[in-house]
N, C-alpha and C positions, 0 to 999 in steps of 0.2 A: 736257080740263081746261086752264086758261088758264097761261099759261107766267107765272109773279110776278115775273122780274125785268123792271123796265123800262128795264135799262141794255144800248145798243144791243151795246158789247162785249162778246164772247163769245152774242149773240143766236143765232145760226145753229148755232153747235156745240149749244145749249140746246135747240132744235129737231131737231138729228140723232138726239140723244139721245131726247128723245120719239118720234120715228118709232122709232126702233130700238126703243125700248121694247115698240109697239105687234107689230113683229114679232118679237122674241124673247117677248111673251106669249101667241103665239099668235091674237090677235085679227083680225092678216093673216097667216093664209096665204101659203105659193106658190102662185103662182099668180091671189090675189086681186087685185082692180083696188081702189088706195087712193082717197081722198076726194080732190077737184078740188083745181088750187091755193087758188081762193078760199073752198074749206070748211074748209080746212086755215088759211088764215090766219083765218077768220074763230072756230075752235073753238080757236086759238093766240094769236089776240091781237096776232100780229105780222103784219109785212108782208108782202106776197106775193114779193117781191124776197126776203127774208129764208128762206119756204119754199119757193122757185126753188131759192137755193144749197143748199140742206139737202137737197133730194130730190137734182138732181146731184150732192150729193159722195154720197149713199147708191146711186145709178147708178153713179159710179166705183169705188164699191168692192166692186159686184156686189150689192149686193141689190134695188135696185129696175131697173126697165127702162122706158124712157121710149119710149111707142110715139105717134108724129104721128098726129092722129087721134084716139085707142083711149081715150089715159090711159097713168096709170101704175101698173106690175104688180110685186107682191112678186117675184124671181127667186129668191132663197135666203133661208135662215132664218138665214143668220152670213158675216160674211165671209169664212171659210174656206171655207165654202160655195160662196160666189160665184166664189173664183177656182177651184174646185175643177172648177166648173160651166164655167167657162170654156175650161180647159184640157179638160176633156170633149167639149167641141164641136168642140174643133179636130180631135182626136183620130179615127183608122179605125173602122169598123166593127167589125174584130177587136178593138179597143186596150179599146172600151165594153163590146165582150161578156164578155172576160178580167176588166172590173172587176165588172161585174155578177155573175160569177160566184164573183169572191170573198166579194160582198156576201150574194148569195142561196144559196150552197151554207151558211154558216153560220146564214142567217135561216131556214132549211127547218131545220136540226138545231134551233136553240132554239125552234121554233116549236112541233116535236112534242113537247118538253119542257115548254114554259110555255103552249099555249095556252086559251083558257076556251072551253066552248061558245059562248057568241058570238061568237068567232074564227073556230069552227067553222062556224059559220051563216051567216057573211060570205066566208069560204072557199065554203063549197057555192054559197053565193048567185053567188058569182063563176065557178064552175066550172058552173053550169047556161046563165048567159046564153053564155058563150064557145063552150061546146059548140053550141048553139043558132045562134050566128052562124057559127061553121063548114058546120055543116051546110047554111044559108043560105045560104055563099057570099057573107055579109055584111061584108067583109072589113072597114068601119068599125068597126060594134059588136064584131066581134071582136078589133082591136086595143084598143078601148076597153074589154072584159071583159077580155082577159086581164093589161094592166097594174092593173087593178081586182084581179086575182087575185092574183099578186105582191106587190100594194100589202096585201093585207088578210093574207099571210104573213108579211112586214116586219111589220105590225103586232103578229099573234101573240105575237111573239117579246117582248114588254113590256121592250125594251130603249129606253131614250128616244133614246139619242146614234146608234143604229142607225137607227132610225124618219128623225131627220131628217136623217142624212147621204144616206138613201134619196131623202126628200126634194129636196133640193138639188141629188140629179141626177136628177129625175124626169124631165123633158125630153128630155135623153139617153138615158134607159132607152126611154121611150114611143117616140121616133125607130128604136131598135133592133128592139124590135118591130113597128113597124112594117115597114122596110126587110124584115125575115126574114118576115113574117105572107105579105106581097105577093110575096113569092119563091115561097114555099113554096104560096103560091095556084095561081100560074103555073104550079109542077113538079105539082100536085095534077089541073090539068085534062090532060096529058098523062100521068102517073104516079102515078095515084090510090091506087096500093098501097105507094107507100115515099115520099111526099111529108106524111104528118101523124103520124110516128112525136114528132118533136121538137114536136109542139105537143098530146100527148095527156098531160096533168099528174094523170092517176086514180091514177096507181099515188103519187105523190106525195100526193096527199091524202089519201090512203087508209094512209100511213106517217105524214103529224102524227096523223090521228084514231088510229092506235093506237100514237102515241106512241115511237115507234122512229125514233131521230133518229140514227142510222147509215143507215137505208133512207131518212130522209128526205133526208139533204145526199147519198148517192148518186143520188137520182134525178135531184137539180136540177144535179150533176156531169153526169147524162147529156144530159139536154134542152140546158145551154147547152154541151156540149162537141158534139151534134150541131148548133146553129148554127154553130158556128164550122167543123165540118166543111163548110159550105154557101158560108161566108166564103174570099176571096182572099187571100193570103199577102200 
């Protein structure tokens, strides 16, 4: 929609606000790639100079990321988000899995509480391909299932402010996972019998589907309290 004022003061903060707009409604995703400068001026009505400075102050303050080449990418959905995200990145491998854990030992308890069968369905769905690429040795798609599996338990939980603070570090999380997936690959071709205790999530599924969300935030206690056993001090 075409921005109404035509007074050039205050133009650009009029514009951050519209972009914000588009990603606090959900319409950009993290992760999504937004419309070119010149689609943006062109569906704005203002200059491209004008949606220059509006995309970088929305980069400084962590929500969008400005890749040479690529475009540019939703990073978080608020800016608490952003710096949230930021400080995440900097952050150890131990520092991510400790936050993860506080995130996903409670998104497992409210999950077995609130979820709907198609939580369910998206959970199993997730937990079929993961297994699958393990067994494959497909160590891609299996880090790509199992943050899929994660992601669709966060969801479960029909918590919004949980859902997108999950969000905001999705990046971080997927990075974790990976880092441990590819470890535990590595200790699985020498130690095939105590190398996939920390990435087998049945006995956790199988505690939302019956709804027991004590067995559930204990299991997701065990799985990231064995990465972190795997992790350096």
């Amino acid at each position: 929609m075409p921005l109404a004022s035509t007074r050039r003061t205050g133009l650009v903060d009029q514009v951050i606000s519209q972009l914000r707009a588009q990603i606090d409604s959900g319409e950009w995703g993290v992760g999504d790639r937004i419309p070119t400068e010149s689609e943006l001026s062109e569906q704005l009505e203002v200059g491209r100079n004008t949606v220059r400075e509006a995309v970088r102050a929305l980069a400084h303050a962590g929500l969008l990321e400005i890749r040479q080449g690529a475009g540019t990418f939703v990073r978080a959905s608020s800016e608490l988000g952003g710096a949230l995200r930021r400080r995440l990145e900097r952050s150890r491998l131990r520092e991510n899995l400790e936050v993860r854990r506080a995130l996903e030992v409670e998104a497992a308890r409210l999950a077995a509480l609130r979820h709907s069968e198609e939580d369910m369905a998206d959970i199993d769905r997730a937990m079929g391909l993961r297994e699958a690429a393990w067994r494959d040795r497909d160590m891609g798609a299996f880090v790509e299932a199992d943050f899929t599996f994660h992601r669709a338990v966060v969801n479960a939980t029909h918590n919004t402010l949980l859902v997108d603070l999950y969000d905001d570090i999705a990046q971080v999380v997927y990075a974790s996972i990976a880092h441990t997936a590819y470890e535990q690959d590595d200790e699985a071709t020498t130690q095939p019998s105590s190398a996939t205790d920390g990435l087998d999530h049945s006995k956790l599924t199988e505690a939302i589907r019956d709804a027991d969300a004590s067995g559930a935030a204990r299991e997701a206690t065990c799985y990231i309290d064995e990465l972190l056993s795997l992790t350096e001090d």
